[in-house]
N, C-alpha and C positions, 0 to 999 in steps of 0.2 A: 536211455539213449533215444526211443522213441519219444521222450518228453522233450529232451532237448532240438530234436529234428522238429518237433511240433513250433516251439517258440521261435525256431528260426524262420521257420515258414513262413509264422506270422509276419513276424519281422519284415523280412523281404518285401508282404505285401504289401505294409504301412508302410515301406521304401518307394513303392513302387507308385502308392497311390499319393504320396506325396510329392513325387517326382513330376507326376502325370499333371497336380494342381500348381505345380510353380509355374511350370510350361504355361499352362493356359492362363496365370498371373500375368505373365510377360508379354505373352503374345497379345494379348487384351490394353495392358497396359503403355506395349511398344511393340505397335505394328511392322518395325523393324526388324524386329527380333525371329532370327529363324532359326530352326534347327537344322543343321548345316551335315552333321555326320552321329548321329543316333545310333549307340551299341548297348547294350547292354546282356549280359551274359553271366552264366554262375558256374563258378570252377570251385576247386579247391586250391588252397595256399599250400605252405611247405608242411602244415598239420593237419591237414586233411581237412581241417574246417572250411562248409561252402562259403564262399565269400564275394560277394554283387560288384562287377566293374561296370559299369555307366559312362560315356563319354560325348558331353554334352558340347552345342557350338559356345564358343567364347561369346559373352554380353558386347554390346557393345562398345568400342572404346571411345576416349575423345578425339574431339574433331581432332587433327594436325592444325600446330599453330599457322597464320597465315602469315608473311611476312610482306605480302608485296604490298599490302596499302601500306604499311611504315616504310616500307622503302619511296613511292610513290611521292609521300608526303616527303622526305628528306633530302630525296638527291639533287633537288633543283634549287636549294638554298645552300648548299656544301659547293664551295668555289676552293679553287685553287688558287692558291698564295704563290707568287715567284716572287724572287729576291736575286736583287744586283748587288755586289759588292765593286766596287772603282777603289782605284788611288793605291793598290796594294802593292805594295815595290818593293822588289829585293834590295836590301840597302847591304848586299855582296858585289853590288854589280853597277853600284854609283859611289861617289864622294859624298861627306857629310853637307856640302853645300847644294850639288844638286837634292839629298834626301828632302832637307828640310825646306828649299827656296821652290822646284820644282820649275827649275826655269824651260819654257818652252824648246822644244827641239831637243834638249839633251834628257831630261826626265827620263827615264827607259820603264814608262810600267807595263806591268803585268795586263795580260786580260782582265777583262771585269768576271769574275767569279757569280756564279749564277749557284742558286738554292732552290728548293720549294717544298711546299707544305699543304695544308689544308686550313680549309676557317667557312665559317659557321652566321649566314646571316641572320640577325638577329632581330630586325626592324627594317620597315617596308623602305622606309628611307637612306640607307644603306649602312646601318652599324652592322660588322663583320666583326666576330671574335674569333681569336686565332693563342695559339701558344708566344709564347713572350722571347722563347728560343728558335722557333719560327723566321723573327721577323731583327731579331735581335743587331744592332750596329750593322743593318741592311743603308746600302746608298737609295736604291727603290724599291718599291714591293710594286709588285701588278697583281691583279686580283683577276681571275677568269670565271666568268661565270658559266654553267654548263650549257647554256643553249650558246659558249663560243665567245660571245661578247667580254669584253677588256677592258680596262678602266685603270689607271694611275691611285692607288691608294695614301690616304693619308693617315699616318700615326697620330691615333688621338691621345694615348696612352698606355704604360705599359705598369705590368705587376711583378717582378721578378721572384717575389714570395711565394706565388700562388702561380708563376709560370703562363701567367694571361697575360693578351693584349688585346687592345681596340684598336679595329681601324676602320677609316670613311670612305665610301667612294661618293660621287656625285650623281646619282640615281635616285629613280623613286616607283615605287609598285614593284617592288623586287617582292619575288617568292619567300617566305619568314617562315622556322622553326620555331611551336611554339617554344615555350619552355614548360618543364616537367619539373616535377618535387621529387630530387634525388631521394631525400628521405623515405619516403614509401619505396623505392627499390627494394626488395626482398631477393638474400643469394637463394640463388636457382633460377631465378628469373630471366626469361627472355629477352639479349638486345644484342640492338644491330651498329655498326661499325661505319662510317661513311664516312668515303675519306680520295686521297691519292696516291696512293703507296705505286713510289717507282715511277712517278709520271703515270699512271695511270686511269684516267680520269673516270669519275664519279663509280666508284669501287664500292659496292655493300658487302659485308662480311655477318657473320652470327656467331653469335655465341652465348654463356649464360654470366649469371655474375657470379664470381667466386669467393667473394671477400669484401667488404665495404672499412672507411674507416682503414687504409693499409697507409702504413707509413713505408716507405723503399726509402728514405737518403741519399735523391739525388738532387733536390734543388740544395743551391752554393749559396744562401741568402740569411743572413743573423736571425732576421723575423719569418721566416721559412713556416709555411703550412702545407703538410701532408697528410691529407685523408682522402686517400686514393680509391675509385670503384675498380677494383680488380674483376677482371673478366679473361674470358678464352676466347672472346672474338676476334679473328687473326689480327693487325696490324704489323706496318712495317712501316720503316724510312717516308713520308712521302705523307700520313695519315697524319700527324701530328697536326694538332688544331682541329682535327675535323669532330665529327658528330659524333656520339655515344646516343641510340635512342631506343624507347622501350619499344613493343610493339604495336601502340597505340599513334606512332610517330612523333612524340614527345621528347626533347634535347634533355638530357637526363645529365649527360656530363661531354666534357670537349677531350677527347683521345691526347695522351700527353707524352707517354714511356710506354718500353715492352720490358719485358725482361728477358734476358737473351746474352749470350755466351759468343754468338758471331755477329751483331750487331741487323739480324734480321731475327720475325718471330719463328718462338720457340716454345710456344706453350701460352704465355698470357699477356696481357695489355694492361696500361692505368688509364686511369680518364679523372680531372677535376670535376666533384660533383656538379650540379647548377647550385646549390645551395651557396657553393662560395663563390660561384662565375656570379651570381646574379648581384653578389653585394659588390664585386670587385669593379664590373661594370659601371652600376648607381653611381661609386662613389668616381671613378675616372673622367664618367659624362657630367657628373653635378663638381666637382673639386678640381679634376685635371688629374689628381693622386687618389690613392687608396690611403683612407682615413684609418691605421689602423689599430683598433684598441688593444689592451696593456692592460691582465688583472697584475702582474706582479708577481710570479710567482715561478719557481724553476721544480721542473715533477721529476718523477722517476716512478718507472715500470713496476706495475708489483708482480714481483715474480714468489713462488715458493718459500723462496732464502729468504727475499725483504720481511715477507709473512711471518716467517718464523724468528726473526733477527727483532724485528720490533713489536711480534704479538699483536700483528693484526687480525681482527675478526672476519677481514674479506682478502677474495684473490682480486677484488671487482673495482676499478675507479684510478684515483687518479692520486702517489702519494707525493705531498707537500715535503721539498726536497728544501729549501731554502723561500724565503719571504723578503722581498724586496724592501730596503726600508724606504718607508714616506709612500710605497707605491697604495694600489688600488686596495690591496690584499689585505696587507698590514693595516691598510685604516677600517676597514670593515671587521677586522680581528681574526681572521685567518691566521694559524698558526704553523711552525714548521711541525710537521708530524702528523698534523689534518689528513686525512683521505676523502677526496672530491670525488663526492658519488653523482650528484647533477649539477646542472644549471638549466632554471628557470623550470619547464617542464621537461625536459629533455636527460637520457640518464648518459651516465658520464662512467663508462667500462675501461678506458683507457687515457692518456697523456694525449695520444692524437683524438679522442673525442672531444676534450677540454681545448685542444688547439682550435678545433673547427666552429663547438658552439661558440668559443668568444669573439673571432674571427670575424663570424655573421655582423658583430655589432661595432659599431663606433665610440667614438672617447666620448664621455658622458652619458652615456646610455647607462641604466642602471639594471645590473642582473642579481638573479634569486644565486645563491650556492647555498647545495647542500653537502656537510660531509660529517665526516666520522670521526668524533676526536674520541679517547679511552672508552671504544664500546659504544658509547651514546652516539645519535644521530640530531644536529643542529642545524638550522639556517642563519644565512648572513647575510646582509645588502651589500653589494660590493660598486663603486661609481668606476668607471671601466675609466681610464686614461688614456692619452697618446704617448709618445715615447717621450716626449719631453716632457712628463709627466704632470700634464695640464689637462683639463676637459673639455678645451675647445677644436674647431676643425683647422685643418690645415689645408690652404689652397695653391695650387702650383707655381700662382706667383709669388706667393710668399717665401716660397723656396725658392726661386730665382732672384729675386730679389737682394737676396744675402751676399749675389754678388758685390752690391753698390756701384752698379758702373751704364750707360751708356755707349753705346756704340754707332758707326756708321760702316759701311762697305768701302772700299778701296776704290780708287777712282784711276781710270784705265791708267794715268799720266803716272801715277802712283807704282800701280804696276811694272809699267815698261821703266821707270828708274831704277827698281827694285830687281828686275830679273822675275817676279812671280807671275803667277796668274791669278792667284786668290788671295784673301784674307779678311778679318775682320779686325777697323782698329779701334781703340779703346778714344770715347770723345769725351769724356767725363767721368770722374773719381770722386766718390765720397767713400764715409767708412763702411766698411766691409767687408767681403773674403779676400778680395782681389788687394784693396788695399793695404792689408794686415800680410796676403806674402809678400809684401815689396813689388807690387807691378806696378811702373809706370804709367802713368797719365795715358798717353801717347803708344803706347803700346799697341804693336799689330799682332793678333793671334794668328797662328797661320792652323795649329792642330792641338786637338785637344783629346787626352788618350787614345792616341794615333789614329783621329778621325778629323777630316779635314773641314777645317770652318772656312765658309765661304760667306753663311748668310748666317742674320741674329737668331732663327729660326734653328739654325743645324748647332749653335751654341745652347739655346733652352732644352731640344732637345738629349743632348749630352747631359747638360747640369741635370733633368729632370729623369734622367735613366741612372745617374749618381747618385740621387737623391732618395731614389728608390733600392738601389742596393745595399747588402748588408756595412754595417757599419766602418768593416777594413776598407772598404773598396769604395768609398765616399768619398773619393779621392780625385781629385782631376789633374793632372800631368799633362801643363802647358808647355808648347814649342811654340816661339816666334821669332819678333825680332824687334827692333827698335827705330824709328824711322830713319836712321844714318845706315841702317842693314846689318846690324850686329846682332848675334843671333843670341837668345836668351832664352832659359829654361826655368820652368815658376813648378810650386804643387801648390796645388789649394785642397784642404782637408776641408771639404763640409760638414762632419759630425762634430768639430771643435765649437 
């Protein structure tokens, strides 16, 4: 026992004097470092064995993150979005002649219906992006900016895939958000929320990221892309459009959905990365539309089951559910059964990763895949297409164009014969949409899926918000009339 009491002795002291040498490490090498509450003492445990407690100050920790330079740098380019809706009328509380003619004095409408949102400027000369449901078959949008000042916004374009739009005001030396590389986002990361939730202007919020790459299923659109930065930084009603940014004050993604059970937040937020705001942009300012590519292919989840059902080697990527034929896919030799593990340098974990990287690129553009067919790992050149299954760009006039038609405004005399106060009529017919449903030459449009045309401008913008939605809904449902005032009902399908 004396032997044993010896060794511990020792022990203690080699405790002691290495205790004594760290101290003087730290304090030498961070003059910071103090010792704050120093005990140290020798009892026995529940065996009687002596045994050394020591309670030393905590090292020191790291700084607290800072947020107010990223708030600093964000909230004077985060404006608020309003939106007018006119013309909305109970058709309980009139005849079908005043509905559709709107003849002065008897017309009984509603108030004009007021919205609002958030949006994000993006260039010193006033591009503003905002959510696509924001701004969506809006009569006007006004844009506020936070030091007060107001401005009449113009629709440059919208994306209903990707839930973006563009809009202009007429300014210049506006306050700009850079933009940031959603990709490097890392979950756990710091970011802040900027926005107008409830009218409440220039609102920052924090939170962390929770998930990147989240598919939720709430955009309504055929060519739909979902790879959502999921986050805890609160949002509510009012933020939609606005900023998502790191703490460096960098536009990382634009606030889009919550997820939520009473339609206020409830735990988490989505935000459109920039990775697909910035192509969706390019292409709206350089085309008018979002260009967007087509490898061809229909995926499905790999889950467990699929694993085990087809003897796959991974749970990881993306599996070849169906191969379009003549598409992108099938000519590069992509197979049904493939597992899409990348593209180009980028890896490919799931269905909505494969949505996102191809998404980035245009028809014609040419990307690397790699994937997994029986075990082996192979690459293929795939030539990315449009939907029409071509490699060229497509421009907004080109889609309006498929009207075939001409037009002029209504002329007061016109008007007051008619009983209206608006319309657009038709001055010329060649072949086209218009002409394939049987519309007359002469034709006055008065609404077009119960939005009111007045000028040629509020007609391209309809066709060019058709043109961008999914395939059913490519639809336009004319109301007018005929210059004798007989009232006529047309559909034109632009996906035919």
């Amino acid at each position: 026992m004396k032997k044993i009491f010896r060794f511990l002795g020792i022990g203690l002291l080699i405790a002691a004097v290495s205790a004594a040498t760290t101290i003087a490490v730290l304090k030498y090498s961070n003059p910071q470092f103090q010792i704050t509450n120093y005990q140290s003492q020798i009892t026995n445990d529940s065996t009687g064995i002596p045994v050394a407690y020591s309670r030393f100050a905590s090292l020191p920790q790291a700084g607290e993150t800072d947020f107010t330079q990223a708030a600093e740098l964000s909230v004077n380019a985060v404006v608020h979005v309003k939106t007018t809706y006119r013309n909305q009328v109970s058709s309980q509380q009139m005849d079908l002649y005043e509905f559709f003619f709107g003849r002065p004095g008897q017309q009984r409408e509603m108030p004009a219906q007021q919205a609002s949102g958030s949006g994000v400027i993006i260039s010193e000369d006033g591009y503003i992006v905002t959510n696509n449901h924001v701004i969506d078959r809006a009569d006007q949008i006004q844009v506020v900016l936070n030091d007060k000042r107001e401005y009449t916004a113009t629709l440059v374009g919208t994306d209903p895939n990707t839930d973006i739009a563009l809009l202009k005001i007429d300014e210049t030396n506006l306050p700009v958000i850079l933009m940031g590389n959603s990709d490097d986002l890392r979950v756990g990361e710091w970011v802040l929320a900027v926005g107008n939730p409830f009218n409440l202007t220039s609102t920052v919020t924090a939170g962390i990221v929770s998930a990147k790459a989240r598919n939720i299923n709430i955009l309504n659109a055929e060519m739909k892309i979902e790879s959502f930065i999921q986050t805890d930084a609160a949002v509510n009603p009012g933020n939609s459009g606005g900023a998502l940014v790191n703490t460096r004050g960098e536009l990382v993604g634009i606030n889009t959905a919550i997820a939520s059970q009473t339609g206020s937040y409830s735990g988490y937020s989505f935000a459109v990365p920039t990775s697909i705001v910035q192509k969706v942009v390019s292409d709206i300012r350089q085309y008018g539309i979002v260009q967007r590519a087509i490898l061809g292919v229909q995926m499905r989840e790999i889950t467990s089951e699929l694993q085990k059902e087809k003897k796959l080697s991974t749970l990881q990527g993306a599996y070849v559910e169906l191969v379009v034929p003549d598409g992108a896919a099938e000519k590069a030799g992509i197979k049904s059964g493939d597992v899409i593990t990348r593209v180009d340098d980028a890896a490919v974990k799931t269905g909505t990763d494969l949505q996102e990287h191809i998404g980035r690129h245009r028809p014609g553009d040419v990307v690397s895949v790699t994937l997994l067919r029986d075990g082996k790992t192979m690459t293929v050149q795939a030539t990315l297409t449009n939907r029409d299954g071509g490699t060229g760009v497509i421009s907004a006039e080109d889609k309006a164009s498929v009207l075939g038609a001409t037009f002029s405004e209504l002329t007061d005399a016109q008007k007051e014969r008619l009983g209206i106060n608006y319309g657009l009529q038709i001055k010329s017919l060649k072949a086209g949409k218009l002409k394939s449903a049987g519309v007359p030459s002469d034709f006055i449009i008065l609404k077009v899926n119960n939005r009111s045309v007045r000028t040629e401008e509020d007609l391209d913008d309809i066709v060019r918000r058709a043109n961008s939605a999914s395939e059913r809904d490519r639809v336009l449902f004319i109301t007018g009339c005929t210059p004798q005032g007989r009232i006529r009902y047309y559909a034109v399908n632009l996906a035919e």
